[in-house]
N, C-alpha and C positions, 0 to 999 in steps of 0.2 A: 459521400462519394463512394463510388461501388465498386472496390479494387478485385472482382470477382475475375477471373481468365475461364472462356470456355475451353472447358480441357479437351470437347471432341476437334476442336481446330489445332489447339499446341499440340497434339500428338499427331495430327501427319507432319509435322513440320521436322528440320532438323534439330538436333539436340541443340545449337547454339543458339536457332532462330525459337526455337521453344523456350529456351530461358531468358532469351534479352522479351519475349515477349510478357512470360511471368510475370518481370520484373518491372515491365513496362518502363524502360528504357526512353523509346523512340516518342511516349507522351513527356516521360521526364525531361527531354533533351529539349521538347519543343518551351514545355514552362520556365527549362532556365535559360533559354536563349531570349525568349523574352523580358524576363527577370532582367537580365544582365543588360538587356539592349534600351531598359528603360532607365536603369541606374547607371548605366554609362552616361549616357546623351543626360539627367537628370545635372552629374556632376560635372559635364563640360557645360554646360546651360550655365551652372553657380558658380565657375571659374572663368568664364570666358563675360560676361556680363557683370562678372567682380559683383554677386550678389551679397556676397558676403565682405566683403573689403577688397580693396584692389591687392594687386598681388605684388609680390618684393618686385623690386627692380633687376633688371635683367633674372628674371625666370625664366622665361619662352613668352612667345604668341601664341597665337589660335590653335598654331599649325599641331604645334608639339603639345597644346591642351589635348588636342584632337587623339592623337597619337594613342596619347594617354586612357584618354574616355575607349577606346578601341582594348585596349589591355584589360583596363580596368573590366569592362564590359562583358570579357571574353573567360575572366578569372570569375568575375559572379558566374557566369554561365553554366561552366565545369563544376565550380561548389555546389549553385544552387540542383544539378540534376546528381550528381555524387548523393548529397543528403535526400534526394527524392528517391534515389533509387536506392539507397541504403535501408529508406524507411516501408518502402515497398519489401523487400528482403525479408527484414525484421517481419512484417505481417504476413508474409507468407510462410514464414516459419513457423509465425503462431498457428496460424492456419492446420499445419500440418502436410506443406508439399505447396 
């Protein structure tokens, strides 16, 4: 994967829109929203379907699975691009700028 930034584009840009671009951010954002939106929907899939065994009595239904899978979904999202863009950081340090 080719984590290069052309630098004659981030230099007209602003100082903020030039580092969320370094860092590429806006590609990290879209891999963890995806991330999250498959492991969400993966773990209401396994609880709502009781793939794994039914589930206690008076838990919730769908509704509040659903709920769940939504949170759940939302917290992979924020991790999974936090760690993508942390790792981009890190190699751009190596880099040297």
């Amino acid at each position: 994967m080719d984590d290069t930034v052309d630098e004659s584009v981030t230099a007209e840009r602003s100082g903020t829109a030039a580092f969320l671009d370094a860092l590429r951010v806006a590609r990290n954002a879209k891999i963890g929203v995806a991330v999250g939106v498959v492991f969400g929907a993966l773990m209401y899939v396994v609880r709502v379907f009781e793939l794994r065994g039914p589930a206690p009595d008076g838990v919730g239904g769908p509704v509040l699975f659903l709920a769940l899978a939504f949170v759940l979904a939302f917290g992979t999202a924020v991790l999974v691009t936090i760690v993508l863009t942390s790792v981009s950081a890190y190699r751009a340090v190596q880099r040297g700028g």
